[in-house]
ZASENU-885945 format. One record per residue (C-alpha): x, y, z; residue in three letters. Coordinates in steps of 0.02 Angstrom, whole numbers, plus 32768, in hexadecimal, padded with zeros to 4 digits. Example, Ala and Ser with C-alpha at 12.3 -4.5 7.8 and 13.67 -1.06 7.14 Angstrom:
REM residues 2
   c1   c2   c3   r
 8267 7F1F 8186 ALA
 82AC 7FCB 8165 SER
END
This chain:
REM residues 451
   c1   c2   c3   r
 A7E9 E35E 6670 UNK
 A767 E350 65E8 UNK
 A780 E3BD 6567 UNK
 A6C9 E3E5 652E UNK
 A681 E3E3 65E9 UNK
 A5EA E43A 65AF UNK
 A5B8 E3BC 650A UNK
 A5E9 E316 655F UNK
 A55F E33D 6603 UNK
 A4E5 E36D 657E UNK
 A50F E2C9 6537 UNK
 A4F9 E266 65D4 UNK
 A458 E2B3 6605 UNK
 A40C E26E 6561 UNK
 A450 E1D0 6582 UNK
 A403 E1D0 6629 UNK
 A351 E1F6 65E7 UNK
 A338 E171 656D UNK
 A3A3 E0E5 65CD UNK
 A37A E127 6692 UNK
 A3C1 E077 66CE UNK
 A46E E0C2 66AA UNK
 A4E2 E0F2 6728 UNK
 A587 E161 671C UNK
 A61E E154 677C UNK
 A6E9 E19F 6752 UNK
 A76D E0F7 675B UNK
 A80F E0CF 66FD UNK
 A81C E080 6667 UNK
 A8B6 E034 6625 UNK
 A8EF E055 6567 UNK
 A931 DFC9 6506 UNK
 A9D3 E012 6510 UNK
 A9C1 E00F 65C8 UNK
 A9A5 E0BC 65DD UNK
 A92E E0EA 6668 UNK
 A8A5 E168 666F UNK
 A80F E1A2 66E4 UNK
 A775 E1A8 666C UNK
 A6BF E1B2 667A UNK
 A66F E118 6662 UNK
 A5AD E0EA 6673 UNK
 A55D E02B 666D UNK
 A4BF DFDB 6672 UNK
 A43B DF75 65F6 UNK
 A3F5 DF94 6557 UNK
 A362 DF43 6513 UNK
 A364 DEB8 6494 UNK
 A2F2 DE4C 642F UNK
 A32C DDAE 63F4 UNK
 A2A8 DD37 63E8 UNK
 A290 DD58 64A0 UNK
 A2C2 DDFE 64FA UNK
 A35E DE1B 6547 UNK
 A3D8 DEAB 65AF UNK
 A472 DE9B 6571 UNK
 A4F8 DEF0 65F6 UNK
 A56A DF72 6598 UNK
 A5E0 DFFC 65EE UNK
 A636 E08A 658B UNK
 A6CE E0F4 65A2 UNK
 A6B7 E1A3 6579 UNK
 A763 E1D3 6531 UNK
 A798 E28F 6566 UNK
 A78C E2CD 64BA UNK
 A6C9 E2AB 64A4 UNK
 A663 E2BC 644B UNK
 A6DC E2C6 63CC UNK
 A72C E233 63F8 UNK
 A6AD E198 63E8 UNK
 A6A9 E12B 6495 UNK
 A6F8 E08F 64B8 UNK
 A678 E00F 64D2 UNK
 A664 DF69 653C UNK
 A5F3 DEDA 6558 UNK
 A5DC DEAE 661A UNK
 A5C6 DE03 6608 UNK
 A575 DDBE 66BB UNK
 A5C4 DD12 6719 UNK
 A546 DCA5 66AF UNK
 A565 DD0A 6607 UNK
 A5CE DCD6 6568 UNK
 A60F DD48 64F9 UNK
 A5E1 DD10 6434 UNK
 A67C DD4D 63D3 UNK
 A631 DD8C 6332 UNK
 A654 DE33 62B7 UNK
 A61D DEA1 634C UNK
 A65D DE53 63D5 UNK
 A70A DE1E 6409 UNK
 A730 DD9C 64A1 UNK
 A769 DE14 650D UNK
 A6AA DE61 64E9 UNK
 A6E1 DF0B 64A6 UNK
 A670 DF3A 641E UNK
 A681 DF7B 6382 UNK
 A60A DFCC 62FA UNK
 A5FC E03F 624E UNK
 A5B2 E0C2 62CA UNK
 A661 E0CD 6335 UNK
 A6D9 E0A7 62A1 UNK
 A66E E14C 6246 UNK
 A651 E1A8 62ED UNK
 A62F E24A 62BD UNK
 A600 E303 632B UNK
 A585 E343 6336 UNK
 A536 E2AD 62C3 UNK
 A558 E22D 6324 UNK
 A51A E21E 63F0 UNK
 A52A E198 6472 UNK
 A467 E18B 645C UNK
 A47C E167 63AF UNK
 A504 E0F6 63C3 UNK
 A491 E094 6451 UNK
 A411 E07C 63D8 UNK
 A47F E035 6358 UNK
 A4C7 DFC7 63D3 UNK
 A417 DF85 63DD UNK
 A400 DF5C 6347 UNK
 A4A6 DF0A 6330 UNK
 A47A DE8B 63C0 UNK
 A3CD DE69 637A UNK
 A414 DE23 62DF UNK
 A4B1 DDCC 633E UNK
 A486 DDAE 63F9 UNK
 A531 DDE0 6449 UNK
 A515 DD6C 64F3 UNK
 A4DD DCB7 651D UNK
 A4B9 DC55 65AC UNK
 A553 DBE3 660C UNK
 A542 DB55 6682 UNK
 A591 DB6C 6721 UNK
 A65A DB21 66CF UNK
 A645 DB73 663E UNK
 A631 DC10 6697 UNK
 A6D0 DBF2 6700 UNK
 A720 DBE7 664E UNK
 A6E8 DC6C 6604 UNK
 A734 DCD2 66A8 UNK
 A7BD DC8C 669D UNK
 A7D3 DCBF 65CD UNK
 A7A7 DD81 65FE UNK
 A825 DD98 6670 UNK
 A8AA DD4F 6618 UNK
 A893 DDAB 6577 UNK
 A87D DE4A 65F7 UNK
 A92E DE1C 6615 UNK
 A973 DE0C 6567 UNK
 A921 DE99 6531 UNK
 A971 DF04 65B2 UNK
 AA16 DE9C 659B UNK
 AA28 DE44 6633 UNK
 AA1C DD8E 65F2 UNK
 AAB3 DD20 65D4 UNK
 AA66 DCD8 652B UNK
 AADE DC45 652C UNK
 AA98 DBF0 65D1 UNK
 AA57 DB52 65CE UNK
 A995 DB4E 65B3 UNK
 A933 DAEA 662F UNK
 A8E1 DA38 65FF UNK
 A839 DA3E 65FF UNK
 A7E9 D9A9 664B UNK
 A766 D975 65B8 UNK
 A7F4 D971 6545 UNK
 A876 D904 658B UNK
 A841 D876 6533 UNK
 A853 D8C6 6495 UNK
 A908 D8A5 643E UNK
 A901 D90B 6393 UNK
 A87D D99C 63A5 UNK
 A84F DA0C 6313 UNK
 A7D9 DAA4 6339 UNK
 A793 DB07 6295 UNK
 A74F DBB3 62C5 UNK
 A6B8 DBD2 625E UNK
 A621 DB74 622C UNK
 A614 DBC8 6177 UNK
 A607 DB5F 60D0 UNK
 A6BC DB5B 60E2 UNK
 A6D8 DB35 61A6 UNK
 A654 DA8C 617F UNK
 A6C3 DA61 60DC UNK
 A75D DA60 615F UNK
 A706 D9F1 61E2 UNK
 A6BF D975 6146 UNK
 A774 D97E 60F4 UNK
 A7DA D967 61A8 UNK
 A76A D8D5 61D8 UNK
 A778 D861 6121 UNK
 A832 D873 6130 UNK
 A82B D832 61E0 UNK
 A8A9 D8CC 6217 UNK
 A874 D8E1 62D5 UNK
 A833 D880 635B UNK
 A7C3 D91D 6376 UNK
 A780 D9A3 631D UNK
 A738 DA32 6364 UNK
 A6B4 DA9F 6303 UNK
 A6A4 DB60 635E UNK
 A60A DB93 631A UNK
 A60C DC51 632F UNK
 A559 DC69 62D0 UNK
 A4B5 DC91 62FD UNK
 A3FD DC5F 62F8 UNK
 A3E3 DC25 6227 UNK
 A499 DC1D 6202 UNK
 A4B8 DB86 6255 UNK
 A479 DB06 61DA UNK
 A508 DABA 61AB UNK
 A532 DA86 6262 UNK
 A491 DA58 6289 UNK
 A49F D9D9 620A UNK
 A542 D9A3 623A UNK
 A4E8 D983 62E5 UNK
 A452 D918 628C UNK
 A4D9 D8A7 6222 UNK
 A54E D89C 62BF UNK
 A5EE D891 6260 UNK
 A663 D83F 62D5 UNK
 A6E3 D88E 6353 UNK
 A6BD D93A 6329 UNK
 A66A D9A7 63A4 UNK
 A607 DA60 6385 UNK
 A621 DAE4 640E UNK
 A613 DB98 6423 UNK
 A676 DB9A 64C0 UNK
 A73C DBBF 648E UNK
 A77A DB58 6515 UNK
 A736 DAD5 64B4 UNK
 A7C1 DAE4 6434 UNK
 A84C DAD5 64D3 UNK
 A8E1 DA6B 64AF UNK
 A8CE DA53 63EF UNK
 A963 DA31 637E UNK
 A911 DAAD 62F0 UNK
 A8AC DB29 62EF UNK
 A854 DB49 6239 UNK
 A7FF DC03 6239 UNK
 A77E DC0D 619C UNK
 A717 DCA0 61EA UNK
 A6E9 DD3A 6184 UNK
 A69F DDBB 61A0 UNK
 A5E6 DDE4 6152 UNK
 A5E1 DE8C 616E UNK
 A591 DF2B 6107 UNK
 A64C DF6A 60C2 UNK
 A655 DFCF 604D UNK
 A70D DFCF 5FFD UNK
 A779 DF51 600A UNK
 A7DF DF90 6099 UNK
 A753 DF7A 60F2 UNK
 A736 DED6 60D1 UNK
 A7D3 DEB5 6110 UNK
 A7C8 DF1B 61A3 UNK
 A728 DEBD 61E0 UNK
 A782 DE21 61D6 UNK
 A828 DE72 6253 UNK
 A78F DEA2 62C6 UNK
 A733 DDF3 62C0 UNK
 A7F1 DD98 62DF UNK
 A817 DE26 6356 UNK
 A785 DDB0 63CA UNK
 A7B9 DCF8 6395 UNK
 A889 DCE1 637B UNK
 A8A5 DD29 643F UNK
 A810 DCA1 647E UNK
 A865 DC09 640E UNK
 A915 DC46 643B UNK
 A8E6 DC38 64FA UNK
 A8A3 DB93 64EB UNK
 A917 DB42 647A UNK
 A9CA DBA1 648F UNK
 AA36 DB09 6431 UNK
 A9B3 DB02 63A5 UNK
 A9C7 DB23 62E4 UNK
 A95E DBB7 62B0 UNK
 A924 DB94 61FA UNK
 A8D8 DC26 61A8 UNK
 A85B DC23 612B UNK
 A801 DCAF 6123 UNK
 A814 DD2C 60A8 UNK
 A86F DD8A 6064 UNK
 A8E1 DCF5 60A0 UNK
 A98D DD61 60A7 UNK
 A953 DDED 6110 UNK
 A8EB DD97 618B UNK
 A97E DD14 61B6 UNK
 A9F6 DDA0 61D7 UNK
 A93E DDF2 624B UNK
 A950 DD3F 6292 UNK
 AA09 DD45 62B3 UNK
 AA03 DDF8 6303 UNK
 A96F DDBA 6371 UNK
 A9AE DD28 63BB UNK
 AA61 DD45 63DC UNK
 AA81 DC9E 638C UNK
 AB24 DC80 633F UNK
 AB1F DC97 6290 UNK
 AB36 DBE1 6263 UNK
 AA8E DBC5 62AE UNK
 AA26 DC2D 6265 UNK
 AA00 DBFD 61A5 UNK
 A986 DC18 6129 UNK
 A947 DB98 60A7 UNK
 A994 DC0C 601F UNK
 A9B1 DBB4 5F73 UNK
 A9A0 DAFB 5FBA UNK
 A90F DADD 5F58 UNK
 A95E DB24 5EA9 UNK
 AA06 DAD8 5ECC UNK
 A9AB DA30 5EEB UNK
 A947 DA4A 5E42 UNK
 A9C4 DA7E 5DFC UNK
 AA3E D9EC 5E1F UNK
 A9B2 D98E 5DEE UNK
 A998 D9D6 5D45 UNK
 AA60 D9B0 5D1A UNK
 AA4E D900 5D3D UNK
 A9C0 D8BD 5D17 UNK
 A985 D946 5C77 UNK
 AA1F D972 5C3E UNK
 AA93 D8DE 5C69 UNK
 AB1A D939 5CAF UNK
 AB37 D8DC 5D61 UNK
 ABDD D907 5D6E UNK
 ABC1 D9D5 5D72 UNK
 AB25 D9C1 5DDF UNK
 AB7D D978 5E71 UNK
 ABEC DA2A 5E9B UNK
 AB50 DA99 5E34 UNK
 AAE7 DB28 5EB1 UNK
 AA77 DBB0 5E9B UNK
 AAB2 DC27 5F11 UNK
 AA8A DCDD 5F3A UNK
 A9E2 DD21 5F68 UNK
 A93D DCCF 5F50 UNK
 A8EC DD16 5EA8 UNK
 A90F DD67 5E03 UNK
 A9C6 DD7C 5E37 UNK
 A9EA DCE1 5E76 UNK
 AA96 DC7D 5E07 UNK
 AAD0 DBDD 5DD9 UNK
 AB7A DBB1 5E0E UNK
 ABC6 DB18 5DB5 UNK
 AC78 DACD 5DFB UNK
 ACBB DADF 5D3E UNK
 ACAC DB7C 5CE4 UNK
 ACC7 DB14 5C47 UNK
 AC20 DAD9 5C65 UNK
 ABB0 DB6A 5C74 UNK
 AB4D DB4A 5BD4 UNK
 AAFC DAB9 5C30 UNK
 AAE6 DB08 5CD4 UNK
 AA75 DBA7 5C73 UNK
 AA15 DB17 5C0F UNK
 A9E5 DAC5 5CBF UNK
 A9B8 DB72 5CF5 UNK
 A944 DB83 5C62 UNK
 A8F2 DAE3 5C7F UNK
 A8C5 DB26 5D37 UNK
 A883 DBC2 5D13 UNK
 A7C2 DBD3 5D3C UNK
 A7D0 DB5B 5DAA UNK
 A780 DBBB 5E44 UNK
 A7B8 DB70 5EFF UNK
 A701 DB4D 5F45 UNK
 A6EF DB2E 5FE1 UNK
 A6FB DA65 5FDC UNK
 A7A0 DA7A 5F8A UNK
 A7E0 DAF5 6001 UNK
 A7A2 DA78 6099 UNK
 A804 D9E4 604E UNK
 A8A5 DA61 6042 UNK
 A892 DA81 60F7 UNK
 A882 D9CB 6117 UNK
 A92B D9B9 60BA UNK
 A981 DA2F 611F UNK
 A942 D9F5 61B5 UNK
 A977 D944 6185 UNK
 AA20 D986 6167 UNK
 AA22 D9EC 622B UNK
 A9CF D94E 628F UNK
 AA30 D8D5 6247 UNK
 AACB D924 6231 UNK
 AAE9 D8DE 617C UNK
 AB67 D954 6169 UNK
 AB1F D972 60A8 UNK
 AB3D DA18 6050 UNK
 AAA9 DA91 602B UNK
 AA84 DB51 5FD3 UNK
 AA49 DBA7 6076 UNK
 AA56 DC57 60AF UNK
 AAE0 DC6D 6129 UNK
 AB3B DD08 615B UNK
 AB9B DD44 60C6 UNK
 AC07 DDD9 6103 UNK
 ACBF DD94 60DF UNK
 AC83 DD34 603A UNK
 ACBE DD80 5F86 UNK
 ACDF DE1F 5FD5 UNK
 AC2D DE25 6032 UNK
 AC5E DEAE 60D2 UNK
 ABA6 DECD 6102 UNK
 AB32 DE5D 6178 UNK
 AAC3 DDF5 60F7 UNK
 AA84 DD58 60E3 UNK
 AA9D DCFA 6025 UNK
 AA70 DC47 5FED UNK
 AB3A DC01 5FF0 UNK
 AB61 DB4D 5FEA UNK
 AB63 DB0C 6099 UNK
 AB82 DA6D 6113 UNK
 AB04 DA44 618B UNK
 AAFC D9EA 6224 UNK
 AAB3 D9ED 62C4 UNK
 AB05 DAA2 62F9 UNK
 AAB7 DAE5 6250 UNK
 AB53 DB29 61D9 UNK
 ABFF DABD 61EF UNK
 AC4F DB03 6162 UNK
 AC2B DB75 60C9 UNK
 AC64 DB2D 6013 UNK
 ACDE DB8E 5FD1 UNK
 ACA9 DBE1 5F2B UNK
 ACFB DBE5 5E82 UNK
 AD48 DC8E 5E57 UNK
 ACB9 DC98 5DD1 UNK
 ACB8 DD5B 5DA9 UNK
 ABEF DD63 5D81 UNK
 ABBA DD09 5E11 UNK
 AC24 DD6D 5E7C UNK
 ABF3 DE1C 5E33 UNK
 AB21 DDD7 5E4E UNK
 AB47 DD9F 5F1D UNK
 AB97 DE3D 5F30 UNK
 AAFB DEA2 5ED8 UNK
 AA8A DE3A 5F38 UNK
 AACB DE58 5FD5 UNK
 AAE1 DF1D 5FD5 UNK
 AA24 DF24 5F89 UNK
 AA03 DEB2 6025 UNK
 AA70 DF18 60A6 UNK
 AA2A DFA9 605B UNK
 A984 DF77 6090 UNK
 A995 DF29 613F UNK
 A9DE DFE1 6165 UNK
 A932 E025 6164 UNK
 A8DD DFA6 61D5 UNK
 A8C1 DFB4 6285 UNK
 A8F9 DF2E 62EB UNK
END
């Protein structure tokens, strides 16, 4: 059934030479779409230094095409092995890398690819060690994204308690241990938001500085893991990762991220299926709608911290620069995040004020302390159910004429099922014409990604 007999055996028996712990057999692999198909596949360790030395367990599927099709590659994590979710890795423990994504004949060889693999796991070790629950965990996680991937899971059921975090009322888990993840925890924990928060540290070796000190201060209630059951039962779920990869346009860049979340939003979904996903990662827009897509969340809770921060600035700047208290209580910024982001003012009549506020704001970058205290605003808003209006990207297909599948910063009510209700906008003509150039550039872009 393989089309290039000949060049995939001469393939193999190079593989075989440098890696003789290797061994081949034909089984059936099942295609996201469900489609089935008998495949060669071949599995065994390869050699890694990290510190100490390790085998890391990989199998790959030799598609029927090869070798000008690249293969589809696994990690075969043992009992007492985690998977650590990072840009090459997702938590099923399919792998992905420049050398597949370029895969190229005759340039590119399963040798080659082996030995970038390598390399790729000596700068981010793919694997670490469980104790004998986490491990049941971590089981338990595989097969059930097994499931969704192959669409057999009902994603609505009721996710299981787990028994470390009964006690815990109001949870909050924020994926990523960046500058930004720490500003979230910091932020989440002066407001007093949660009874818990939940830091997934998804980093490496060096990179963890910020939670090691985090661990050295012991700020209260708030607990580091890299274990995703960790995050189980939490009311929101923050995602700050992004990706640090080599990319080279900014498609790319983007692409990396779909890859990295492609790992985390199934894990976080499966452990907290009533939760509030809160996106802020960037670009903001596109990688709520990735989130969205990914989780099979309804779309009210799935949100991204959009304009929050520039509509709270903003609101700011009319009443306490300007003196105009009255305009700022029904003023937004609303569209995307960036250059062509607008102000929408309740009264037209107004607008001169609303651009001066604008010009007071701009240059005024959103660092990553700034962004952490927005996050702790909307997650103030979810916990609490304060019912209080914010700019945050929600699904905007049905707004000012908006027929594709974006997400836009539009003035929203939250509460503990993420969006109640949308504010509805003033027929303002400019803003209007901006959302709906913002969201075909958008749609326009998320139609080149692969999910």
């Amino acid at each position: 059934q393989y089309k290039f007999r000949d060049l995939t055996i001469e393939e193999l028996k190079n593989v075989s030479k440098t890696y003789p712990n290797f061994t081949f057999s034909m089984n059936t692999y099942t295609f996201k779409d469900g489609s089935q198909k008998d495949l060669l596949n071949f599995s065994g360790t390869v050699p890694v230094k990290y510190g100490n030395s390790y085998n890391i367990p990989i199998c790959l599927w030799i598609l029927d095409s090869h070798p000008f099709a690249p293969p589809i590659c696994f990690l075969k994590p043992t009992a007492n092995m985690g998977i650590a979710v990072g840009k090459h890795v997702d938590a099923r423990g399919r792998i992905y890398l420049p050398y597949l994504q370029n895969w190229s004949h005759p340039k590119s060889t399963l040798t080659g690819l082996i030995k970038e693999m390598i390399a790729k796991f000596e700068e981010e070790l793919p694997l670490y060690s469980l104790s004998s629950s986490d491990a049941a965990r971590q089981s338990e996680l595989l097969s059930y994204i097994a499931k969704i991937t192959e669409g057999e899971t009902d994603m609505k059921s009721k996710s299981k308690t787990r028994g470390r975090n009964e006690e815990c009322f109001n949870k909050i888990t924020i994926v990523g241990a960046g500058d930004l993840g720490i500003a979230c925890v910091l932020a989440v924990a002066a407001k007093d938001v949660a009874d818990k928060v939940v830091l997934l540290d998804l980093s490496e070796g060096a990179a963890r500085g910020g939670t090691m000190d985090l661990e050295i201060f012991a700020v209260p209630n708030v607990e580091i893991s890299k274990d995703f059951s960790a995050s189980a039962d939490s009311k929101v779920v923050v995602l700050t990762v992004n990706s640090l990869g080599n990319a080279q346009t900014y498609l790319d860049v983007i692409q990396s991220n779909v890859d990295l979340f492609r790992g985390i939003i199934p894990a976080v979904s499966h452990y907290s299926q009533n939760a509030v996903l809160l996106v802020a990662s960037h670009p903001v827009e596109v990688m709520t709608f990735v989130s969205w897509k990914l989780s099979s969340f309804p779309k009210s809770r799935v949100i991204g911290v959009g304009a929050n921060l520039d509509s709270e600035r903003f609101q700011y700047t009319l009443t306490n620069l300007l003196k105009a208290e009255v305009l700022a209580k029904d003023a937004w910024v609303v569209g995307e995040q960036g250059e062509d982001k607008g102000a929408m003012a309740a009264h037209n009549s107004r607008e001169k004020v609303a651009n001066r506020a604008m010009e007071v704001l701009k240059g005024k970058g959103q660092r990553s302390w700034s962004v952490g205290l927005s996050v702790a605003d909307l997650a103030d808003s979810i916990v609490k159910d304060k019912r209080k209006v914010h700019s945050v990207s929600t699904l905007a297909k049905g707004c000012c004429n908006i027929n594709s599948e974006v997400f836009l910063s539009l003035p929203c009510v939250l509460g503990t099922s993420g969006v109640i209700e949308m504010v509805r906008l003033e027929e303002d003509p400019l803003v209007q014409e901006k959302l709906q150039s913002s969201a075909g550039s958008i749609h326009d872009l998320q139609q080149q990604l692969k999910l």
